[in-house]
N, C-alpha and C positions, 0 to 999 in steps of 0.2 A: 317206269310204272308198268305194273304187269296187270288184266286183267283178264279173267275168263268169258267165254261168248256172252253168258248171262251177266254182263258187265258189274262183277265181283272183283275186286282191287283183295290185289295176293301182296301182302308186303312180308309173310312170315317164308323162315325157309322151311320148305318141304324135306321131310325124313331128316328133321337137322340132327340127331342124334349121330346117324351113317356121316352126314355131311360134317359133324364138328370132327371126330373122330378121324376122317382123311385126310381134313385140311390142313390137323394141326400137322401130317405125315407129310408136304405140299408146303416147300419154300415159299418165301412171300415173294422172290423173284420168279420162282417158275406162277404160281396165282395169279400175278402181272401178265404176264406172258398170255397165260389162257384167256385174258376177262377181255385181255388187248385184241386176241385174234377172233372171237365172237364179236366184240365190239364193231372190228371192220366189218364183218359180215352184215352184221343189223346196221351199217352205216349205206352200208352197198344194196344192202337188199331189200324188199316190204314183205317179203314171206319168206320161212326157212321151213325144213325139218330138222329136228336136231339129231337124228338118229344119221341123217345123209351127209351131215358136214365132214365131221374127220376122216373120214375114209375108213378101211380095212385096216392099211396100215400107216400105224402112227410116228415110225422112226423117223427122226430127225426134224419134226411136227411140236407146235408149241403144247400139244397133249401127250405125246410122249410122256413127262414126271405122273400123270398122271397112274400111269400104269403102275409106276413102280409104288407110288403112296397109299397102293390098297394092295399090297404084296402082290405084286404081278397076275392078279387073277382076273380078267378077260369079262368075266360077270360084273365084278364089282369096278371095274374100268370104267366100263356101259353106263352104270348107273351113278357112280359119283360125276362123270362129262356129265351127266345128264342134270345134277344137279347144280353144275358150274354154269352149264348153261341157264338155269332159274336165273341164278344168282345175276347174271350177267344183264339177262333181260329185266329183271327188279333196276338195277342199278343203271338201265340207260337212259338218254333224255328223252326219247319219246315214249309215249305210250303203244305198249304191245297186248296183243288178245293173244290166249292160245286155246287147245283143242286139242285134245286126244280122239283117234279115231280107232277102232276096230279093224284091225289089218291080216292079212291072211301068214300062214306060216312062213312064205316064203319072203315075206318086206322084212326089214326093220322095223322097229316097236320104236314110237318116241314121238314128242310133241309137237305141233305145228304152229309158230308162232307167227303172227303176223302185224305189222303197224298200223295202226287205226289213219285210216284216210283222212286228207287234209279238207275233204268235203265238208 
């Protein structure tokens, strides 16, 4: 379950038009592969960025396919991970917030997701 700080429950996908559009480009074994390795992360972690996970570079990386399912173009990479990772955090068991912040030229641009405490 995904929520926004002002505890708004996101259950649709975001820019799904982009998103149907790559997925169908995006085996259902490599999909696997992505949802799996986000999954551990949010298993492992209570806060991510998602702009910080894959790194620079993605070869031999379960993001790799993703490159090549938006024609190899570096923009549209960025931005479909970025809605795989929605996708991932909708579809996990616990509940997560996220937060977009205002970053300067030189960060990375991308969402901060984090688990709602057991408090």
């Amino acid at each position: 379950m995904l929520y926004d700080v002002d505890q708004n429950e996101h259950t649709e996908m975001i820019h799904s038009s982009d998103y149907d559009r790559w997925r169908r480009r995006l085996s259902d074994e490599d999909h696997q592969r992505v949802i799996a390795a986000l999954h551990q992360i949010m298993n492992e972690n209570d806060i991510f960025k998602s702009s910080y996970l894959p790194g620079t570079n993605w070869n031999g990386t379960p993001y790799q396919p993703i490159y090549y399912a938006v024609g190899e173009s570096e923009i549209d990479a960025a931005l479909f991970y970025g809605l795989l990772v929605w996708e991932a955090v909708q579809q996990h068991m616990n509940e997560w917030y996220f937060i977009k912040q205002q970053e300067s030229d030189d960060q990375p641009t991308g969402m901060t997701y984090f688990r709602r405490s057991s408090n």
